[in-house]
C-alpha positions as CSV (number, residue, x, y, z in Angstrom):
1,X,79.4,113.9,76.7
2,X,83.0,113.9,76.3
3,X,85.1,111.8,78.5
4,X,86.8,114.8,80.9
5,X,90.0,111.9,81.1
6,X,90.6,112.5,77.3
7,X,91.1,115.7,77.2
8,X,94.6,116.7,78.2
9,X,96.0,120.2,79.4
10,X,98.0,120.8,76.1
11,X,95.3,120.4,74.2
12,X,93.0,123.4,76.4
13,X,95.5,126.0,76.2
14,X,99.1,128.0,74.4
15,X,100.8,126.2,77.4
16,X,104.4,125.3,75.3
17,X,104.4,129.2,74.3
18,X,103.7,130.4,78.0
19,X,106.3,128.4,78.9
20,X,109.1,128.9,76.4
21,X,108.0,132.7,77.4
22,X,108.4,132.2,80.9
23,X,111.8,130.9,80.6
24,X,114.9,133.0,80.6
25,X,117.6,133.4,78.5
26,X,120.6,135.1,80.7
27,X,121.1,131.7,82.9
28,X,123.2,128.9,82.1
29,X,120.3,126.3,81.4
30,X,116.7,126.3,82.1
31,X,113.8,124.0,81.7
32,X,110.1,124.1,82.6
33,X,108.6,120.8,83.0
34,X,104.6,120.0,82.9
35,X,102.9,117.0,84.1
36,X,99.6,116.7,83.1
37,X,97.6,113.6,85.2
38,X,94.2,112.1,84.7
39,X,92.8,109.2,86.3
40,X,89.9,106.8,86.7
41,X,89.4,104.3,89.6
42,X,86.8,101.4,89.5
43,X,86.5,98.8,92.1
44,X,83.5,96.1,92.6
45,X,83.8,94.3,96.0
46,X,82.3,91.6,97.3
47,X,79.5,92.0,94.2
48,X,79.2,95.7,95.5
49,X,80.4,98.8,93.2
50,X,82.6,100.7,95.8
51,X,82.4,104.5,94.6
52,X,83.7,105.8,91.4
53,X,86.5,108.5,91.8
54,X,88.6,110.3,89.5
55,X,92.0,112.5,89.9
56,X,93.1,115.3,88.4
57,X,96.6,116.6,88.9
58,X,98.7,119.5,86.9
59,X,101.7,121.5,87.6
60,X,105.4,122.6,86.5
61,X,109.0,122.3,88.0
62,X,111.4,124.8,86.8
63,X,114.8,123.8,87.3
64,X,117.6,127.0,86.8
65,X,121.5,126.5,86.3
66,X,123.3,129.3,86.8
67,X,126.7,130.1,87.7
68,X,127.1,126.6,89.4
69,X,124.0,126.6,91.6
70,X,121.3,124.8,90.7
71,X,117.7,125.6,92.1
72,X,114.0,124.2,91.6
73,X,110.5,125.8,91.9
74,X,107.0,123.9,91.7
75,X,103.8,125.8,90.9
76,X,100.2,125.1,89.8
77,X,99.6,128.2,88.8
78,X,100.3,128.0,85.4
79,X,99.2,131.7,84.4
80,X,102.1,133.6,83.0
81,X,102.3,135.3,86.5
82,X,102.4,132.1,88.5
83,X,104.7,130.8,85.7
84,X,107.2,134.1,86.0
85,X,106.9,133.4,90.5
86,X,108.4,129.9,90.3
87,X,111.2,130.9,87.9
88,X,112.2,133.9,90.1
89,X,112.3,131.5,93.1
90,X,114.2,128.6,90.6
91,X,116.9,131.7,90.1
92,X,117.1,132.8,93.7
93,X,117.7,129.3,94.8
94,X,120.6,128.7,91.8
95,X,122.2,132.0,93.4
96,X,122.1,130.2,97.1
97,X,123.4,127.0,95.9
98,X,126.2,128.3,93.7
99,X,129.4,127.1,94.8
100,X,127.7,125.9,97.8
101,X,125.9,122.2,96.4
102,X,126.7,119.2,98.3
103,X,128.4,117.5,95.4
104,X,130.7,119.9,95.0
105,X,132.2,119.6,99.0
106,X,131.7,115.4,98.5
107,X,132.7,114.4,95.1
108,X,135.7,115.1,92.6
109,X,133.5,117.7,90.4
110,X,134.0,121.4,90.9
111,X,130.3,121.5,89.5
112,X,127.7,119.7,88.2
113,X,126.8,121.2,84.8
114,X,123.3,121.5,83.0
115,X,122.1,119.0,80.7
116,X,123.9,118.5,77.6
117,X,121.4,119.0,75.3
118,X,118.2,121.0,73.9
119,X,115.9,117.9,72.9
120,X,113.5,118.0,70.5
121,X,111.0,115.2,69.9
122,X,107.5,113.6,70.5
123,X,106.3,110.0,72.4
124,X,102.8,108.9,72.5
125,X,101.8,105.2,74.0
126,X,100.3,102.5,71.4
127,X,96.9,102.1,71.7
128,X,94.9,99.3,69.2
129,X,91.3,100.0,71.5
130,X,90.5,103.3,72.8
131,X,88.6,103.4,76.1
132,X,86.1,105.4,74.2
133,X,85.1,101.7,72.7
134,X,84.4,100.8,76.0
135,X,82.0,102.7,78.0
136,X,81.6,102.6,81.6
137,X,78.7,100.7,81.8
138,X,80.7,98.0,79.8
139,X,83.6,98.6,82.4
140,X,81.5,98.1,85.7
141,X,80.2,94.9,83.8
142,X,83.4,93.4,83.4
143,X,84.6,94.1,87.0
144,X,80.9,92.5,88.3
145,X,81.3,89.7,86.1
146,X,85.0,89.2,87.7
147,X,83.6,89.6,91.5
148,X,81.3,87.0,90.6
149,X,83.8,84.3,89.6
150,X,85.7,85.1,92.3
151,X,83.0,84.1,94.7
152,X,83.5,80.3,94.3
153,X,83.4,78.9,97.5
154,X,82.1,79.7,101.1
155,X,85.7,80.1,102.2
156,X,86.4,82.9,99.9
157,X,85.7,85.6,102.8
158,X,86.8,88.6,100.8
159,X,87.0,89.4,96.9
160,X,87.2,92.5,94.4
161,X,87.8,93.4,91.2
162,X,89.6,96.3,90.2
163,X,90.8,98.9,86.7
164,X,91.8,101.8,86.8
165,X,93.4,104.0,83.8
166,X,95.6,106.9,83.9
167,X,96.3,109.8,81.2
168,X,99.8,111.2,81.7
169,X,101.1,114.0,79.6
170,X,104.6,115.6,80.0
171,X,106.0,118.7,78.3
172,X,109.6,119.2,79.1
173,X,110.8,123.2,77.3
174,X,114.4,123.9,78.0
175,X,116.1,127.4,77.0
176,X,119.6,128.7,77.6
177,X,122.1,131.5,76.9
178,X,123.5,129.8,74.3
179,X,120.2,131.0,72.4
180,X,119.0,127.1,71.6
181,X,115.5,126.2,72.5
182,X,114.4,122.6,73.4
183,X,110.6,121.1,73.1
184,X,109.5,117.3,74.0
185,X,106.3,116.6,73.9
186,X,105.2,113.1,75.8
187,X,101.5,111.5,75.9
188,X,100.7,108.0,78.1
189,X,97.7,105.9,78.6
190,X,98.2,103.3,81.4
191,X,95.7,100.5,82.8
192,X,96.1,98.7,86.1
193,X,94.0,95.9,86.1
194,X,93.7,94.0,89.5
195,X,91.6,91.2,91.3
196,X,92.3,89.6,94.8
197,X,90.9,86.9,97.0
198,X,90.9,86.0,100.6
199,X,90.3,82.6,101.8
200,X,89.8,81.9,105.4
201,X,89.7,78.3,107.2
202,X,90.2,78.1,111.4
203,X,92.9,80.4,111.6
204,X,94.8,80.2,108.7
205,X,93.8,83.2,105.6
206,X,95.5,83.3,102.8
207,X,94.9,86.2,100.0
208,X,96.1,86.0,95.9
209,X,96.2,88.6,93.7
210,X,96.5,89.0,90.0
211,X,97.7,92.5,89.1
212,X,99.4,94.1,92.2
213,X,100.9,96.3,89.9
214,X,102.8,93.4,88.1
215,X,100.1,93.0,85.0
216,X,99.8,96.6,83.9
217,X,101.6,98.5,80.5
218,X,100.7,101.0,78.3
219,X,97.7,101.3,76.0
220,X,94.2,100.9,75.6
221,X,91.1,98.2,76.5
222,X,93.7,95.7,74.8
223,X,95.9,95.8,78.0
224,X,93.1,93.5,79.6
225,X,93.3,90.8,76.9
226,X,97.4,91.0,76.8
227,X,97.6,89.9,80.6
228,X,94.1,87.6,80.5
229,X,92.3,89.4,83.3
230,X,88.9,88.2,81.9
231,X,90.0,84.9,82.3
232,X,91.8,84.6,85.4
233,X,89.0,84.9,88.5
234,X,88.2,81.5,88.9
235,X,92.2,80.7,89.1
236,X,92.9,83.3,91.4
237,X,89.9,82.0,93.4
238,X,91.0,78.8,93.3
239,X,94.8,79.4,94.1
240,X,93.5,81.1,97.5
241,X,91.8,77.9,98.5
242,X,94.9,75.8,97.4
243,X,97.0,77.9,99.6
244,X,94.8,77.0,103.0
245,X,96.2,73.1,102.6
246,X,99.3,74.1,100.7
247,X,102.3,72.7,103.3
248,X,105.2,75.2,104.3
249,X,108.1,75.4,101.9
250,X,111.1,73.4,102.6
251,X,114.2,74.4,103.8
252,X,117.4,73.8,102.0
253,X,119.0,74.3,99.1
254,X,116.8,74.0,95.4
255,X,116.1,75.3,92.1
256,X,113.3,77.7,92.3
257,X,110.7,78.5,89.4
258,X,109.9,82.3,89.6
259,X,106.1,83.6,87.9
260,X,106.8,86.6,85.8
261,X,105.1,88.6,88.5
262,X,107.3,87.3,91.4
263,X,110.1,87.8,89.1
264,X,109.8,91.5,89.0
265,X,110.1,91.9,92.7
266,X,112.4,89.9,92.7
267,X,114.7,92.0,90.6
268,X,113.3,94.8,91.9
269,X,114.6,94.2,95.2
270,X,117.7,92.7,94.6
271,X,118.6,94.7,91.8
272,X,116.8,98.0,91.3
273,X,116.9,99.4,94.6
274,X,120.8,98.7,95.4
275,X,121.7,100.2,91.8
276,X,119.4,103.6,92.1
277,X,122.5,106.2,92.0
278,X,120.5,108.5,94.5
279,X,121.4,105.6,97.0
280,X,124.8,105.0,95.8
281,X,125.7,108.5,95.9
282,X,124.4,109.2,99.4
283,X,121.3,111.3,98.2
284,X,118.8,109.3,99.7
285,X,118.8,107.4,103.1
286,X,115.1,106.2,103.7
287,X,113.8,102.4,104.9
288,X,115.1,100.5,102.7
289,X,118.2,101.6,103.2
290,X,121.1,103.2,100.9
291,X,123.4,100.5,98.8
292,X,126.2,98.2,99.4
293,X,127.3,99.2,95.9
294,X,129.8,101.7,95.3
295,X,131.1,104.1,92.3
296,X,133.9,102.0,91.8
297,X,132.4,98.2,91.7
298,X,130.9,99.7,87.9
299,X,132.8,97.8,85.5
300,X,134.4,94.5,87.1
301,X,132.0,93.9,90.3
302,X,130.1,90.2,89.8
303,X,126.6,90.5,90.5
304,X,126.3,86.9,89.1
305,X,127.1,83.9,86.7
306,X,127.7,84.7,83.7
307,X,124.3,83.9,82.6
308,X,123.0,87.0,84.5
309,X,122.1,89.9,82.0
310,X,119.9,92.9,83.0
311,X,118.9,95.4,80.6
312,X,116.1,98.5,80.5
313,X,115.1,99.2,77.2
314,X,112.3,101.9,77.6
315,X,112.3,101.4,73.7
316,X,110.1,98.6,74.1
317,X,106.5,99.4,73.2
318,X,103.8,98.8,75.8
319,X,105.9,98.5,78.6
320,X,105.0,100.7,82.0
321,X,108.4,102.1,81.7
322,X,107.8,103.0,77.7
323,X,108.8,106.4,76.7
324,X,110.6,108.4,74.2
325,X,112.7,110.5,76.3
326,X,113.3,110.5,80.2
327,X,112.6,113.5,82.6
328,X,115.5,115.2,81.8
329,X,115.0,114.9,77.8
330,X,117.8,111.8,77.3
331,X,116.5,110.0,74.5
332,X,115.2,106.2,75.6
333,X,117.9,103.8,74.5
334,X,118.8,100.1,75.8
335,X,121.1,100.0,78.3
336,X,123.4,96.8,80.4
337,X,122.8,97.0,83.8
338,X,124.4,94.2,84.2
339,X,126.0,91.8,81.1
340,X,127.3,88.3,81.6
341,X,127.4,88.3,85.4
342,X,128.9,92.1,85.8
343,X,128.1,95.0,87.1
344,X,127.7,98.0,84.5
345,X,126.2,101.1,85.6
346,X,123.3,102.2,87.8
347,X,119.8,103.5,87.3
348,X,119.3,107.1,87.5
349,X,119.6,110.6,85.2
350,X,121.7,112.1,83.0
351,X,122.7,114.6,85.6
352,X,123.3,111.0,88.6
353,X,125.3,109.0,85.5
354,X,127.7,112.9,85.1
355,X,128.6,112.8,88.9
């Protein structure tokens, strides 16, 4: 029996030539964009094979420019009809907006024009060991031998073992009146392994992870070996028990030692949230807050020494970030965030970096 995650939407139907026929011509820009999900969750806890689920999620966003305005429409109906209802309601909302967007009353812009570009090109994740080597019975083996290990002492309260995959595929199609047609066609395989372990003495529980979305990327079975999750029960295990006797950190001043997968939350905190231009640029106001940064600290503001660079290079194979082109169709390139201690630019879209 075929595996039902394998088997993408753009390989079932004519879906690039519905689109590219849904889309019109008479309007400044226009682009349809299809994500295509798949998903497989496993978990063993506690010895016990929790149930096995899987997700399936497709749909399109038009996005119009026209005259100024700018307007969006989401469907899942992907039939031409439900394909021609979301671009009628893309165009109405473009007529609404026009003249009338919030970055044109805020910021020095008259308007915010399309993308630049038609983009034309093709990404799909490296994979060296295709889950179809490795069946589910080998899977739920794995995670049962991993619950096992974890199970090392009568202090470890709580345990499980965890993988789950996901198939992504993306088909951006943009069309315009200046008669050019763009096609990108984008196709990911992710794993997420993940174990954890709660200890419990008295009153004091302490829980360690491996995974918690820190130890994922792109690709096939291999992604396990690359991060050592068959390997690392006994130490996560063990690290949970440490942690009951481990003595509260000091207070003071010191050098600190970050793991890689402290390291990215670190950075993530400190650096990736206050540079997302959505926050910068007043879009977003949520609980973490908007940004101390400002359009005009780009280019001279120190962030740090001048040891401090920050880079994201979605060129980088394997990587969860990995592609060929972003949601708009920008083509992946390496980019300074931040180079020898100062501040560069922020993170966001082609449309974000314009304004």
């Amino acid at each position: 029996m075929p595996d039902p995650l394998s088997t993408p939407l753009l390989d079932n139907s004519p879906i690039s030539q519905r689109l590219s026929a849904a889309l019109p011509t008479d309007v400044d820009y226009a682009s349809a964009r299809l994500f295509d999900e798949r998903s497989e969750h496993l978990t063993v806890r506690q010895n016990n094979l929790e149930p096995i689920f899987n997700e399936f999620d497709s749909g399109v966003m038009i996005s119009i420019w026209n005259g100024g305005g700018l307007g969006y429409a989401a469907t899942a109906d992907l039939s031409a009809a439900g394909l021609d209802r979301a671009v009628e309601r893309a165009r109405y909302w473009a007529g609404v907006t026009a003249g009338h967007m919030v970055t044109n009353r805020h910021e020095r812009n008259d308007a915010i024009a399309p993308p630049p570009h038609h983009p034309v090109g093709s990404y799909e994740s490296p994979v060296e060991t295709g889950w179809d080597k490795m069946p589910l019975e080998d899977r739920l083996e794995l995670l049962h031998r991993q619950s096992r290990l974890l199970n090392i002492d009568n202090r470890i309260v709580d345990w499980s073992a965890r993988l789950t995959r996901r198939s992504v595929d993306t088909l951006l199609v943009t069309s315009g009146s200046d008669g050019q047609r763009g096609e990108v066609e984008q196709r990911f395989q992710f794993v997420y392994p993940g174990m954890r372990a709660t200890a419990n003495e008295g009153v004091n529980t302490q829980t360690r992870t491996f995974g918690a979305n820190a130890f994922c990327g792109q690709g096939g079975a291999e992604v396990l070996d690359r991060f050592g999750f068959g390997d690392s029960a006994s130490r996560v295990a063990n690290e949970a028990l440490e942690l009951l006797t481990a003595p509260n950190c000091l207070s003071g001043v010191m050098d600190v030692l970050l793991a890689p997968d402290q390291m990215i939350l670190q950075i993530h905190e400190s650096i990736g949230h206050p540079l997302e231009l959505d926050r910068i640029l007043g879009d977003e106001r949520n609980y973490a807050g908007t940004s101390f940064i400002t359009p005009d600290m780009f280019g001279s503001f120190r962030y740090g020494s001048d040891l401090l660079n920050v880079t994201f290079d979605p060129t980088v194979p394997g990587q969860l970030a990995s592609y060929g082109f972003d949601d708009d169709g920008s083509p992946a390139t390496k980019q300074f965030l931040i180079k020898d201690g100062v501040l560069q630019r922020g993170l966001g879209g082609a449309v974000s970096q314009q304004r």
